[in-house]
Biopython code that builds the backbone (N, CA, C, O; Angstrom):
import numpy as np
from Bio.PDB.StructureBuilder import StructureBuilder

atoms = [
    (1, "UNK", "N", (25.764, 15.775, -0.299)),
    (1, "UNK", "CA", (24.491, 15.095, -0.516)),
    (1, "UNK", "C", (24.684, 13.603, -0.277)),
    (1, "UNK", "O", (25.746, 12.979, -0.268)),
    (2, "UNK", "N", (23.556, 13.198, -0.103)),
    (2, "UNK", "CA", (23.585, 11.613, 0.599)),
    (2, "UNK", "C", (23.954, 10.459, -0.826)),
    (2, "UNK", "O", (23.501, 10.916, -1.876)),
    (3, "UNK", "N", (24.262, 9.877, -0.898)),
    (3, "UNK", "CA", (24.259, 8.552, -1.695)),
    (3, "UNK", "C", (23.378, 8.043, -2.215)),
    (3, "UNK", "O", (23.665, 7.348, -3.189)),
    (4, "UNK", "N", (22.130, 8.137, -1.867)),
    (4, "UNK", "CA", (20.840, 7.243, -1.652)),
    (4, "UNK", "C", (20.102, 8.823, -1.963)),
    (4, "UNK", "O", (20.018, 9.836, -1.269)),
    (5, "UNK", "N", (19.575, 8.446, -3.503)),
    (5, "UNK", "CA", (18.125, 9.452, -4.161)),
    (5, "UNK", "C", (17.203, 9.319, -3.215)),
    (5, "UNK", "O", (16.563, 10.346, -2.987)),
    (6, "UNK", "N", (16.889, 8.216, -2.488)),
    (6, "UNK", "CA", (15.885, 7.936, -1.818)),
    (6, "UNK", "C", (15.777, 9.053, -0.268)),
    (6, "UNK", "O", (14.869, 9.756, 0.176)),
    (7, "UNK", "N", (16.745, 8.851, 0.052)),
    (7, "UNK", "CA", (16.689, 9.701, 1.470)),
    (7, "UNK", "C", (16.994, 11.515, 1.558)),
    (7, "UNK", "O", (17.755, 12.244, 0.922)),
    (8, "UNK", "N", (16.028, 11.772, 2.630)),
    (8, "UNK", "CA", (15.814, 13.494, 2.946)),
    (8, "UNK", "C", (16.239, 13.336, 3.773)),
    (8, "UNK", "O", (16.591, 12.289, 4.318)),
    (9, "UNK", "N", (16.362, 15.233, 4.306)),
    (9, "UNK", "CA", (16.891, 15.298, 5.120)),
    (9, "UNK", "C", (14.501, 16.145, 5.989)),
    (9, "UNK", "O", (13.831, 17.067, 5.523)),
    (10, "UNK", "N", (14.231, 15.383, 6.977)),
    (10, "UNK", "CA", (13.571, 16.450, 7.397)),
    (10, "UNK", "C", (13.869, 17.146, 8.880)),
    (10, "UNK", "O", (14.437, 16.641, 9.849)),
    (11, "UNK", "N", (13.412, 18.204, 8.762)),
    (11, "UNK", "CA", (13.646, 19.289, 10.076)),
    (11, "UNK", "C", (12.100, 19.164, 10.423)),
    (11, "UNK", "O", (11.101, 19.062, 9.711)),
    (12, "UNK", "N", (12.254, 19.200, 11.496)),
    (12, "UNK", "CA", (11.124, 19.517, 12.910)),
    (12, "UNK", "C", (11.104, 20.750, 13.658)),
    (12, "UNK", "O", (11.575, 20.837, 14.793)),
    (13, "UNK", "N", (10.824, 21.247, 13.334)),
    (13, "UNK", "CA", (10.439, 22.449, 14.334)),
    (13, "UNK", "C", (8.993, 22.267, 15.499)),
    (13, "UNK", "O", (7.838, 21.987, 15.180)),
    (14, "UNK", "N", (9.466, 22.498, 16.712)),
    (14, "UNK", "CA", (8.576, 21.938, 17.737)),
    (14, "UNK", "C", (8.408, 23.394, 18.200)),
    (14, "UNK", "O", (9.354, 24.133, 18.476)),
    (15, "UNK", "N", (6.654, 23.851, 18.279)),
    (15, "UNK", "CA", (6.017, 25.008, 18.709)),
    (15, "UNK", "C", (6.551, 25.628, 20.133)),
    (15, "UNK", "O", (6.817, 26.796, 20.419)),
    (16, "UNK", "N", (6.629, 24.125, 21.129)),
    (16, "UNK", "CA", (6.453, 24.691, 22.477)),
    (16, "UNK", "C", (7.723, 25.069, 22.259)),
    (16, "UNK", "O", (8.217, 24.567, 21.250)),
    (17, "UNK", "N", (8.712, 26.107, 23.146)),
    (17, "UNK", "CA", (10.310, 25.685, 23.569)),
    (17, "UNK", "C", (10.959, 25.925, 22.165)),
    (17, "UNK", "O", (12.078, 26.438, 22.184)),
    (18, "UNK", "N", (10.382, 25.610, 20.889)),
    (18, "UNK", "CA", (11.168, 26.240, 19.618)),
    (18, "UNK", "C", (12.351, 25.172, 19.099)),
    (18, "UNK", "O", (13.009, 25.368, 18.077)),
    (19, "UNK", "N", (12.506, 24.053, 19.943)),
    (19, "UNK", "CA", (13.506, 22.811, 19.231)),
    (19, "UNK", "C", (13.378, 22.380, 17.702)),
    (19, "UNK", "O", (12.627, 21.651, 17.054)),
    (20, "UNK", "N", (14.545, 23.236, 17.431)),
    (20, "UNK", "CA", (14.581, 22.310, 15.759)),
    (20, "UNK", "C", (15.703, 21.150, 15.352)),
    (20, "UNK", "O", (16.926, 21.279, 15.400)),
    (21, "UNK", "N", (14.988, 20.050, 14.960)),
    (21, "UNK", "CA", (16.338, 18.662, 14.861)),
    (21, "UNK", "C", (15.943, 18.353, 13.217)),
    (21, "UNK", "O", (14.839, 18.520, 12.699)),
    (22, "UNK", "N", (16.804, 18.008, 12.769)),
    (22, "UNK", "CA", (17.484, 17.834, 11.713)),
    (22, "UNK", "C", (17.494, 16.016, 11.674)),
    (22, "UNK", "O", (17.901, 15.439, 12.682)),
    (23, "UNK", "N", (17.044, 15.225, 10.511)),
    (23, "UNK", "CA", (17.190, 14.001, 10.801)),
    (23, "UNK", "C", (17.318, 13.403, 8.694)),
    (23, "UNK", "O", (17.087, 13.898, 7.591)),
    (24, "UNK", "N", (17.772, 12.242, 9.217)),
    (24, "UNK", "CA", (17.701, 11.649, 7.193)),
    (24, "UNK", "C", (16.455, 10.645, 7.445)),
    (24, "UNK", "O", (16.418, 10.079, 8.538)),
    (25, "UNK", "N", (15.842, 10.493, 6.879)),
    (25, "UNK", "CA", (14.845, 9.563, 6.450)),
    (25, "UNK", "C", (14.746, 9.240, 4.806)),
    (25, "UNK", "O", (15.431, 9.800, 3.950)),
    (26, "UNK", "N", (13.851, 8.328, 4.595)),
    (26, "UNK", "CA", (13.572, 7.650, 3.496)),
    (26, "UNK", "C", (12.569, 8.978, 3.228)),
    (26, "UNK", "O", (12.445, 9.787, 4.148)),
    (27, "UNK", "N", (11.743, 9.226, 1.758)),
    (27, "UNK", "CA", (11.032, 9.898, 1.388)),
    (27, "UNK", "C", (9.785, 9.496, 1.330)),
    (27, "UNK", "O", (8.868, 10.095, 0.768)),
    (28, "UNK", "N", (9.706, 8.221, 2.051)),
    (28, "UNK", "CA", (7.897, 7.869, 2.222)),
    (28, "UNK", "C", (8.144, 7.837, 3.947)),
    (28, "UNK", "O", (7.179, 7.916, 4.707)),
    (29, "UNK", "N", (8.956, 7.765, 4.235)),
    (29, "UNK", "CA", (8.546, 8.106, 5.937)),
    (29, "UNK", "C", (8.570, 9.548, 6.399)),
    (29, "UNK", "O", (7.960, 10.074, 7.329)),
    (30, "UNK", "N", (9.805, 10.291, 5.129)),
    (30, "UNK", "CA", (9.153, 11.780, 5.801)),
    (30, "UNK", "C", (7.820, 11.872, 5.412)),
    (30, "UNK", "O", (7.029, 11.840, 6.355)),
    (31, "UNK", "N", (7.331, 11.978, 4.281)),
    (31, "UNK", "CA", (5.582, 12.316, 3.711)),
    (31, "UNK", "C", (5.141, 11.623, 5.131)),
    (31, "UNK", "O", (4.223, 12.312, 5.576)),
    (32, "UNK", "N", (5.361, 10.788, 5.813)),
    (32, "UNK", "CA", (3.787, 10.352, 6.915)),
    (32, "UNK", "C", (5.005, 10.765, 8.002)),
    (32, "UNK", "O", (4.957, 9.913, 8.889)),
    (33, "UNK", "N", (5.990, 11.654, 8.266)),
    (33, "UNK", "CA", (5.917, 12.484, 9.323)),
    (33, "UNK", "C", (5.758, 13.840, 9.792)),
    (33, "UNK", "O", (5.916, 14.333, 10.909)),
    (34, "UNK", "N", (5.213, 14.608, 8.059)),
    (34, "UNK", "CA", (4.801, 15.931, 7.543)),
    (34, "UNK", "C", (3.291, 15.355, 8.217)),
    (34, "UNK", "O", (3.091, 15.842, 9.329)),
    (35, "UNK", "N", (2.401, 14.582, 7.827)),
    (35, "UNK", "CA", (0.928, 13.815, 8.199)),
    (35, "UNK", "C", (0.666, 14.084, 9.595)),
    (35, "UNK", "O", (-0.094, 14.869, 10.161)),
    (36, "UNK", "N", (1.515, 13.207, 10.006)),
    (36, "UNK", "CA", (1.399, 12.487, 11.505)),
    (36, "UNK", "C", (1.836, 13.760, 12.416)),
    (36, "UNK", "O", (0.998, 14.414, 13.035)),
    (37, "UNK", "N", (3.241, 14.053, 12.440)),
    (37, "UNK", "CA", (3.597, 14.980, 13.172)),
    (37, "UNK", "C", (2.890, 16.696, 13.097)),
    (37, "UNK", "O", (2.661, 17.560, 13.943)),
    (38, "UNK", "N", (2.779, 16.626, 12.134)),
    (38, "UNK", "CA", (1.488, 18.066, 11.454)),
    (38, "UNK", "C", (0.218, 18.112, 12.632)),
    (38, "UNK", "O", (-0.114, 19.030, 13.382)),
    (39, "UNK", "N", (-0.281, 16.874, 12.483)),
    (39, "UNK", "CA", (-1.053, 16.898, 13.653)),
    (39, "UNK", "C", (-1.002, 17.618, 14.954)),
    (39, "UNK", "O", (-1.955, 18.301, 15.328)),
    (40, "UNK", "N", (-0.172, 17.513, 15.487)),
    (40, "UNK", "CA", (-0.075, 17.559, 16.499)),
    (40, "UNK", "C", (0.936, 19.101, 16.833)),
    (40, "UNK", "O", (1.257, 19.349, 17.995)),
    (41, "UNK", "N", (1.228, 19.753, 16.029)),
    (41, "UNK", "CA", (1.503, 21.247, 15.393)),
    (41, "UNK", "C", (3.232, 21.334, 15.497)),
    (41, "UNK", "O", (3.994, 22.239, 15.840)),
    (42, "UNK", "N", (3.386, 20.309, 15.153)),
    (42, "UNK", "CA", (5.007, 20.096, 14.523)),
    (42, "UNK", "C", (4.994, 20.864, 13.347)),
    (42, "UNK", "O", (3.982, 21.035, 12.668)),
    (43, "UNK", "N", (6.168, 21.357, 13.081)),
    (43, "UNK", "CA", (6.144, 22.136, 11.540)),
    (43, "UNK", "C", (7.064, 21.360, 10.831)),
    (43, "UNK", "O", (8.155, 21.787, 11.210)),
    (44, "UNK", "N", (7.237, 20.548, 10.095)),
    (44, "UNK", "CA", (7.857, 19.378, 9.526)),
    (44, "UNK", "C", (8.532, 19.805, 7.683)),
    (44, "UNK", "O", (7.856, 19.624, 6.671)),
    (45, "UNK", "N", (9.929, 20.359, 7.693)),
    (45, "UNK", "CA", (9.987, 20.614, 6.262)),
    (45, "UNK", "C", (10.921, 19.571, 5.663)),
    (45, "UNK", "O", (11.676, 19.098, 6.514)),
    (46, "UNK", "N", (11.076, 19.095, 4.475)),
    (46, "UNK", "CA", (11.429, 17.913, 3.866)),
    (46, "UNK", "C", (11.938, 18.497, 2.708)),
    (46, "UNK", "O", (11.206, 19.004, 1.858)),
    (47, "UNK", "N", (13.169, 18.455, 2.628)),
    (47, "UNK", "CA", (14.302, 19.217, 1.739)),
    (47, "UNK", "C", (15.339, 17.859, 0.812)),
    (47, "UNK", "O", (14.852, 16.736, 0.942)),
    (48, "UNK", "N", (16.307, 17.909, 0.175)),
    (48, "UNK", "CA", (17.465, 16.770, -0.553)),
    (48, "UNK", "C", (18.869, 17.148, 0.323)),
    (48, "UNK", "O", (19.695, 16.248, 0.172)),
    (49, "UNK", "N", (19.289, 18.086, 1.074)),
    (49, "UNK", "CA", (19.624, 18.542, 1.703)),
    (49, "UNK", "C", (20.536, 17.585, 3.084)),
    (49, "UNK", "O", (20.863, 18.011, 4.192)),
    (50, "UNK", "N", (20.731, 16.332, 2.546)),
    (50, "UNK", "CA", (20.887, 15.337, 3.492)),
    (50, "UNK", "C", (22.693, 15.543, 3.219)),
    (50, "UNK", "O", (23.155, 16.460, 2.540)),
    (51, "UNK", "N", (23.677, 14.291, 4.032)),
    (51, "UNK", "CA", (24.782, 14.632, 4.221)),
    (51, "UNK", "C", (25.108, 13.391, 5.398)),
    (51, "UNK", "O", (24.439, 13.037, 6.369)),
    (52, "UNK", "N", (26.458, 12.888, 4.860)),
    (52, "UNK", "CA", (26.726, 11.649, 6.237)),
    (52, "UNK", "C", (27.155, 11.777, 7.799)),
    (52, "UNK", "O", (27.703, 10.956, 8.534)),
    (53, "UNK", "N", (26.681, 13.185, 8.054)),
    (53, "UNK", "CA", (26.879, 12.890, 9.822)),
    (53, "UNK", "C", (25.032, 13.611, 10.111)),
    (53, "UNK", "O", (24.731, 14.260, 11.113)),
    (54, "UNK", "N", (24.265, 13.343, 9.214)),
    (54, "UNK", "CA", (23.214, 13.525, 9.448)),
    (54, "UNK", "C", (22.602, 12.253, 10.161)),
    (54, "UNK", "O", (22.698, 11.131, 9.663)),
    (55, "UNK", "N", (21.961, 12.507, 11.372)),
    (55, "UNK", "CA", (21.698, 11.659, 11.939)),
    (55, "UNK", "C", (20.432, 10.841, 11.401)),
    (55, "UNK", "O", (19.649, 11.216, 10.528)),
    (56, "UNK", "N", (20.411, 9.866, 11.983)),
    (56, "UNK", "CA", (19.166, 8.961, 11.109)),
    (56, "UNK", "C", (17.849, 9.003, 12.357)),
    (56, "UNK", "O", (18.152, 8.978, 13.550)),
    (57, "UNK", "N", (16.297, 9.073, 11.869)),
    (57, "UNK", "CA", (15.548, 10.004, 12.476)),
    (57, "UNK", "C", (15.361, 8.611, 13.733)),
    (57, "UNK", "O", (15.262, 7.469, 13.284)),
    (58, "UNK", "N", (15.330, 8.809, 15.099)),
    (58, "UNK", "CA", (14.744, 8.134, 15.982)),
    (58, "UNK", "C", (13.837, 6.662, 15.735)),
    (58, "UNK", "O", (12.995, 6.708, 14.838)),
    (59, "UNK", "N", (13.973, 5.502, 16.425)),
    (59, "UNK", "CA", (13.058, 4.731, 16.772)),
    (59, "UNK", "C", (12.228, 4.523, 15.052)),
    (59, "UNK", "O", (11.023, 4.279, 15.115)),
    (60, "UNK", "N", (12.815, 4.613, 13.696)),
    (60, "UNK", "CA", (12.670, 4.642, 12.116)),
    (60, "UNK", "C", (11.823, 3.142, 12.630)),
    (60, "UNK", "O", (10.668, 3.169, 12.204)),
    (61, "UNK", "N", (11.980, 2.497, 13.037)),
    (61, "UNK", "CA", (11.240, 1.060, 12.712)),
    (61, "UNK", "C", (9.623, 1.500, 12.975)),
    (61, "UNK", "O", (8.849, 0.896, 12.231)),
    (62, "UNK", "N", (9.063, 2.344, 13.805)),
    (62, "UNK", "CA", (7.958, 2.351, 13.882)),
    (62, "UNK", "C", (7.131, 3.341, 13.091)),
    (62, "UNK", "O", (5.945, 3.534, 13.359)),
    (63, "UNK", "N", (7.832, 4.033, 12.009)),
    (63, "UNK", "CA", (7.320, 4.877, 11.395)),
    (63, "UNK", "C", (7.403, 4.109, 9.679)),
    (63, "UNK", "O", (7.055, 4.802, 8.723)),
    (64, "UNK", "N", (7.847, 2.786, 9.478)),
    (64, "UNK", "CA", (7.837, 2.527, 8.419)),
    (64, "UNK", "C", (7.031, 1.784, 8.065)),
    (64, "UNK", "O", (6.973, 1.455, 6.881)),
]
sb = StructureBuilder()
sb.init_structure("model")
sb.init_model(0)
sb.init_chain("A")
sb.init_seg("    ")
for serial, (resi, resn, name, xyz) in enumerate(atoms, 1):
    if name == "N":
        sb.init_residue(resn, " ", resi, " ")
    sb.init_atom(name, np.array(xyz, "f"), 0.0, 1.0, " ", f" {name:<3s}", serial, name[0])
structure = sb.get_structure()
């Protein structure tokens, strides 16, 4: 488990093609990428489940 109470781990599951990625985020940027990405028919689950070769989620500056 991660160090930081603050950070998840969320998974993406992408409809088309079936890609699932694994990423750590803070727990107010996963909640608005369950939102945001939901939209658009991402299946977005947000678990404690985090760990240090978990990668940190993409381009984080524009989702905070």
């Amino acid at each position: 488990m991660s160090e930081s109470s603050n950070e998840v781990r969320v998974r993406l599951r992408y409809p088309e093609g079936g890609a699932v990625l694994d990423y750590r985020v803070s727990r107010a940027i996963a909640d608005r990428l369950v939102r945001e990405l939901g939209r658009h028919g991402v299946h977005v689950t947000v678990d404690d489940d985090t760990h240090d070769k978990l990668a940190s989620f993409p381009h984080i500056e524009m989702w905070g």
